[in-house]
C-alpha angles and dihedrals in degrees: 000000000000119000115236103180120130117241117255108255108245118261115266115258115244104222111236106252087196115207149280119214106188095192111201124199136191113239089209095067115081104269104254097045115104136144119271089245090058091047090051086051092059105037087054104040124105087216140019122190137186120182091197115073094189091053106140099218087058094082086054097045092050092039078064105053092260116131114219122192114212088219129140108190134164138281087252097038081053093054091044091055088052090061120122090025104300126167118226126186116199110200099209131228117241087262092066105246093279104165089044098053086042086052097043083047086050094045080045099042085054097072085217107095127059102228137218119241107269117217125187108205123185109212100191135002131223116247131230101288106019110121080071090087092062084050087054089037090052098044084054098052088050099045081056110043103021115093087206097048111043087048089060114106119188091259090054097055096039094093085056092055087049090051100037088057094052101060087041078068084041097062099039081060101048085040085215089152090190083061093042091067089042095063109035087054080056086058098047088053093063093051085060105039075054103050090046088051091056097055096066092055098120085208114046104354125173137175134226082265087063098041085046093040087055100044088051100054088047097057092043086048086052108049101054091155081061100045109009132046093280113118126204135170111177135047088242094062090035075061096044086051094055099046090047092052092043105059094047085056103043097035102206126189085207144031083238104063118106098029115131101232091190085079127109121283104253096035091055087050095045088055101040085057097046086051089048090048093044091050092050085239117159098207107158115217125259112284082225119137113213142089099282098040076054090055099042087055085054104047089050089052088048093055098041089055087045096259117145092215090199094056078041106054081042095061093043092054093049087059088055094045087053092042083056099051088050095050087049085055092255 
């Protein structure tokens, strides 16, 4: 018997939409280094486009045998580059490519264009940290180009560390979290106003490296127990372990030396005492009637029963203040 059944049509071909690769990468990592994903990407592609000529990771692209068009086309230019299965690789601005990835949801949102695949790669990732370096990048814009700013010495700014630090206490008392970061990130900026300031000194100049870099070597020099052969297994002997390293460092003829006397009152009684306790000194306080020597009585009794008379007296005073506002009707 002979079969008269039709043959079944071939299936329609589905036309290869090919692929777009944006690749992203964070200005605040060193140009060349990139992840091996996004290396694959590029050696790979068919194309590779950059609409930014001026793009710092180029030199390093094209150091490494990869040819980079400095191109910006369209949503739809892009799609029909991609025709036939190409690969494109689309190195971003620092912006992102906003107008081209709008443009490639709206082509897709149509229902009219068969689109490519659409791959978002991150080439390279910030660090801890790293947003630090916009902080550095941006002080340095505004020491140059703002009249208030580059006008500013250190004497000038020391009242605004004073008060920075102030309403960073402030906050930790409050616990507003929101205001915590407020304000630390108030205090950092004076570290860095500062550290600007200091490279233009034409004697002894240094840069936030060099204010990082020495902050670094002294806590490694003083947590040994972190990063030497040193143990230690309570905060007392972490604290055993810092005093020791800092005098050797410092080498003071006094266990006052080094303390700020511009601080307030309590506070400076309450360290003096802490540095005469910790020196198993036996100094007996002045035989003086009158309202400081009273407070300085207080703020040595304070410290020695681990009572910080500053945070103290705040609170108290917080206390008053309420006590105030309740008595106006408030």
């Amino acid at each position: 018997m002979v079969n008269t059944t039709s043959p079944e049509p071939p299936a329609p071909t589905v036309p290869d939409t090919g692929r777009i690769i944006l690749l992203t990468t964070s200005h605040r990592v060193a140009p060349g280094l990139l992840s091996w994903p996004a290396w694959q990407a590029l050696r790979s592609a068919d194309r590779v486009l950059c609409a930014d000529g001026a793009h710092p990771q180029l030199p390093y692209l094209r150091e490494a045998g990869t040819a980079v068009d400095e191109a910006a086309p369209t949503a739809q230019e892009l799609v029909d580059a991609c025709a036939g299965g190409r690969t494109v690789v689309v190195v971003a601005t620092g912006e992102g490519e906003p107008a081209l990835t709008d443009g490639l949801a709206r082509l897709a949102g149509s229902g009219r264009v068969a689109m490519p695949d659409l791959e978002l790669l991150p080439a390279s990732y910030d660090l801890p940290g790293a947003r630090l370096l916009d902080l550095v990048q941006v002080m340095d814009r505004i020491r140059a180009e703002c009249p208030w700013s580059s006008r500013k010495t250190h004497e000038g700014l020391a009242k605004y560390a004073i008060e920075e630090a102030y309403e960073l206490v402030e906050a930790i008392e409050d616990g507003d979290r929101d205001d915590l970061r407020e304000e630390l990130g108030d205090v950092l900026l004076q570290v860095v106003f500062h550290a600007r300031i200091a490279e233009e000194d034409p004697e002894a100049p240094f840069s936030i490296d060099d204010v990082a870099g020495g902050i670094v070597a002294k806590l490694i020099r003083r947590h040994p127990h972190v990063f030497g052969d040193e143990t230690a297994s309570t905060p007392e002997e972490v604290k055993e372990h810092w005093l020791r390293t800092k005098a050797a460092e410092k080498r003071r003829d006094s266990v006052t030396d080094g303390i700020p006397l511009g601080q307030p009152g309590l506070a400076l009684a309450a360290k003096l005492s802490s540095r005469v306790r910790t020196a198993g000194l036996e100094v007996p306080l002045p035989k003086v009637e009158g309202i400081g020597y009273d407070l300085l009585a207080l703020a040595v009794r304070a410290e020695a029963e681990g009572v910080d008379p500053e945070a103290a007296l705040r609170a108290a005073g917080r206390a008053y203040r309420d006590a105030i506002r309740e008595t106006e009707g408030h």
